[in-house]
N, C-alpha and C positions, 0 to 999 in steps of 0.2 A: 065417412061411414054412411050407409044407408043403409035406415032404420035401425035395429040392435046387431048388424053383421058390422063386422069391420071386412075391408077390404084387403085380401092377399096375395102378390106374387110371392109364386114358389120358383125357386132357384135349385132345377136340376128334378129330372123324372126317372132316374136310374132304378137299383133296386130299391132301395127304401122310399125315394122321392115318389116313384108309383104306389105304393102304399100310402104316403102321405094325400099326394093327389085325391084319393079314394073318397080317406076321412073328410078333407077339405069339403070336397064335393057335398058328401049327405051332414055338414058341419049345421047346426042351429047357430053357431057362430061364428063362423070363418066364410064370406064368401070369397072362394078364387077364382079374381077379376083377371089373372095373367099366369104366366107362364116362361122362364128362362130355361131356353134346353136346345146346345149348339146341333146336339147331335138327335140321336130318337127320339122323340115325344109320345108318353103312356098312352096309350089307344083311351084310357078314360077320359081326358084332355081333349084330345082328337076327334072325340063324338062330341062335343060339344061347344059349337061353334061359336059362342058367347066367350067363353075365357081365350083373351089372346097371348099369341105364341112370338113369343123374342127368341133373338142370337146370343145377347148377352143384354148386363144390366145398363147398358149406357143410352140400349135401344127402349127400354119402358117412357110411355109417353102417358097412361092412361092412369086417372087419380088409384092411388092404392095409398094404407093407414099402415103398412108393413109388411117386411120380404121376410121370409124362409127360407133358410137356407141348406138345401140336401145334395151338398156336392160332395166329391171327396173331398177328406181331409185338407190334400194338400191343397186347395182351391180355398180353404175359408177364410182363410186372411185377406187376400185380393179380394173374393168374393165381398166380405164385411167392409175393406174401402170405397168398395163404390158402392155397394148397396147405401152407407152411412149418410153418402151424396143425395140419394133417392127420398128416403125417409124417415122417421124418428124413432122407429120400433123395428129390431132384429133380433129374430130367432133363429140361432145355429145348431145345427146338429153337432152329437158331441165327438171328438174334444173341439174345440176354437180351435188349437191347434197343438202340436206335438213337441212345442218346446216353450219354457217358457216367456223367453221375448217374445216371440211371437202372440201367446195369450195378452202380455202386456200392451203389445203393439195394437193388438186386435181394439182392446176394451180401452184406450189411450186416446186411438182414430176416432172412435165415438164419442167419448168425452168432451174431446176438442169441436165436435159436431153438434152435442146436444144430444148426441142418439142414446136411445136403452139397447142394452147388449143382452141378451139371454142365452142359455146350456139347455141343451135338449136330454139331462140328466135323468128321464123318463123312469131309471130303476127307484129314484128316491118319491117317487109314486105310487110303488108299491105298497099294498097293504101291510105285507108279512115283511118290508124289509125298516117299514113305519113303524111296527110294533115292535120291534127288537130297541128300535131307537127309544121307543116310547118305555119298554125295560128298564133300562138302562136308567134314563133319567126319570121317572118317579121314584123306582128302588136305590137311585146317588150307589150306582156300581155301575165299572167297566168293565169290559172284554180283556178278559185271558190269553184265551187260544181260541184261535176263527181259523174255519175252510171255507172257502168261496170255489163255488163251482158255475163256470160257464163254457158250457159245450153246446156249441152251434149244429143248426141245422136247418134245411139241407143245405149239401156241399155245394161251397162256391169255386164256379168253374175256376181253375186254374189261373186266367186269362185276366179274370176280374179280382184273382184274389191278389194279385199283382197292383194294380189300382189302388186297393184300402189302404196300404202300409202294411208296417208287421202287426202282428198279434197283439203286443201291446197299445199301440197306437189304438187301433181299432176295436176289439175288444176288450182285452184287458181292462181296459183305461175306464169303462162302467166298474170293476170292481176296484180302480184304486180308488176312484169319486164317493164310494160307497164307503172306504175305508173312512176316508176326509171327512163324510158326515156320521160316521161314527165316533170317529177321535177326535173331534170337536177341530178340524184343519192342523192336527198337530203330525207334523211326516214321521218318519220312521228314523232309527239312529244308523240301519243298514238295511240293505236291500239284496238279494241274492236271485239272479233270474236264470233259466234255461230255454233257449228257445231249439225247436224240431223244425227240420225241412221238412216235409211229408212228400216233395217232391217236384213242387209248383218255384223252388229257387228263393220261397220264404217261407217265413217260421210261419207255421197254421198249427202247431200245440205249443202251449209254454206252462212253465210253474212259475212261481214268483212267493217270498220267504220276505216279509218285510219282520224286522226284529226291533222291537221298542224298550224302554229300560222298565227294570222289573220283570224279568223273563216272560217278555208278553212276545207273543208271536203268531202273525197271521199270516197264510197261507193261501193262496190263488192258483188252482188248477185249470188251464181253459184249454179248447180243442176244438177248429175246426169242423172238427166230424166225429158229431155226438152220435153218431152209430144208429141213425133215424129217432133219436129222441132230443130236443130241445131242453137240456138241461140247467136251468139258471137258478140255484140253490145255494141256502147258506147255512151252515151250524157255527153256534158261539158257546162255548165254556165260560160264564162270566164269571168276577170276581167273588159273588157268591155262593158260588159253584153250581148252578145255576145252568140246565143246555137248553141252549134254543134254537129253534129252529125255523124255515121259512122256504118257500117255494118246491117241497119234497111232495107237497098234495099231492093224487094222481090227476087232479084238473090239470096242474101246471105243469105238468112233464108232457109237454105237447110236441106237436111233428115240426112247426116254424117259431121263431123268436115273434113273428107278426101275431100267430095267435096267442101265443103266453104273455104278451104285454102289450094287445090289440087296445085293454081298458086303461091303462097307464100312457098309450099314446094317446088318446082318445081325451082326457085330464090336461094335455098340455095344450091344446085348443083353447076352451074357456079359460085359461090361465095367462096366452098370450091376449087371447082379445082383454080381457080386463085390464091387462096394465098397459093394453093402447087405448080404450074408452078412457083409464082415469090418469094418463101421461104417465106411467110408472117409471121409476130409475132401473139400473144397470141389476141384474142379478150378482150371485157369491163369487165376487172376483178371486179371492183367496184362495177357496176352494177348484176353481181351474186352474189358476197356476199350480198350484201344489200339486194337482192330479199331472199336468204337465212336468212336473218336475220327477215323479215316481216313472211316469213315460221312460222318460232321458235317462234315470237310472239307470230300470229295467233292462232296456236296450242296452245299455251299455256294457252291465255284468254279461248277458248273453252275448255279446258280441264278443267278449274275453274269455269265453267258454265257461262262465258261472261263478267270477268269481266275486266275492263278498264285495261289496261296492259302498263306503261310506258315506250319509246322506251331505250336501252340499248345497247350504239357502242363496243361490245367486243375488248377487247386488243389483238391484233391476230399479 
């Protein structure tokens, strides 16, 4: 560290990772001392010829306190082995990864390294999706019936939406995590998904029906292409009958996901540096695997054309 920054390579300047880049940059607590990006490098990087630019992670040579890591998906496993080699502090964007061995394997590598593993779960940051929680548990009552709405925008080119994975992988997969920290990591007893070509050769809309005992049942709509509005909303029916609500403001129906949760990225900043000033351990391993496990569902009902899919705790 020098002085109160800690020192970061970021792993990957695509679309989010140049968003990240940005924050980094004007950060009172991140300084980003490097850069992993095989292929284009963010023009804000670029201008600034202090932070240096790598192929990959085996090329870092200059002191840094923790990597970032903004690859796709399917990259963050490999990416998290060797980053693990580098240093003692990893933040990955979310999920870890799209199955659960995988998540195992991820936070496993680390352990046996000594490293902290972190989720870049940015919605459980939220104000309005913190005060439903915070409901819930002072009033000792759960959720009923929930709708989860995430509707993207704008449209990701065809090209790149190939890249992310499907729907659930990449999006979805904020509201299963969301679900995990509502039902206290408890999964569902069935899952029923639909996933829609829109044309690009992957699902970019889906629903998803997770059904709990006690005719509890929560519901996930999400889309690609929110029709120029950034939709990221929740309503719950709780056990007391009880509706609440969160992200319907008109502040938060914005044109990009970067603006609607510009302050909740903004939160995981001073959150990573603190737990590499004061050595912190691994974040909610449970809670990723489990969200990885709703993934693997998901995907799987839809890939069988919707049908009811019974939840299965792998032996891991």
């Amino acid at each position: 560290m020098q002085g109160n920054k800690v020192r970061i390579c970021l792993c990957g300047t695509g679309r989010l990772g140049s968003f990240r880049a940005s924050l980094f940059i004007a950060s009172q607590d991140i300084e980003l001392v490097g850069v992993v990006e095989p292929f284009r490098v963010c023009q804000s990087v670029l201008d600034r010829p202090n932070i240096k630019i790598f192929k990959s992670v085996e090329e870092i040579n200059i002191p840094i306190d923790g990597i970032w890591i903004s690859t796709p998906t399917k990259f963050h496993l490999q990416t998290i082995k060797l980053a693990s080699k580098k240093v003692k502090h990893i933040y990955c964007e979310k999920p870890i990864a799209s199955t659960p061995e995988e998540v195992k394997e991820a936070y496993e590598t680390c352990r046996k390294n000594g490293v902290s593993l972190h989720c870049g779960w940015m919605r459980r940051r939220d104000p309005g999706y913190q005060s439903i929680k915070e409901y819930l548990i002072s009033n000792n009552v759960s959720i009923q019936r929930a709708e989860f709405h995430s509707f993207d925008w704008p449209i990701v080119p065809p090209e790149f939406l190939k890249t992310l994975g499907n729907i659930f992988t990449d999006l979805m997969c904020h509201d299963f995590n969301l679900i995990m920290y509502y039902m206290n990591n408890t999964l569902p007893k069935y899952i029923t998904a639909v996933g829609i070509d829109g044309g690009a050769g992957v699902w970019d809309s889906a629903t998803a029906s997770l059904e709990y005992p006690n005719n509890v049942v929560l519901t996930i709509i999400a889309t690609r292409n929110g029709n120029k509005v950034y939709d990221n909303s929740l309503t719950v029916l709780t056990s007391n009958s009880q509706i609440l609500e969160c992200g319907k403001e008109p502040e938060n129906l914005t044109e990009t996901f970067m603006k609607r949760h510009e302050k909740n990225f903004k939160k995981e900043l001073p959150f990573f540096a603190n737990i590499i000033r004061n050595n912190g351990t691994s974040g909610d391993v449970l809670s990723c695997v489990n969200t990885s496990i709703l993934i693997q569902a998901a995907t799987r009902s839809a890939t069988l054309g919707g049908k009811r899919i019974p939840l299965v705790i792998p032996k891991l």
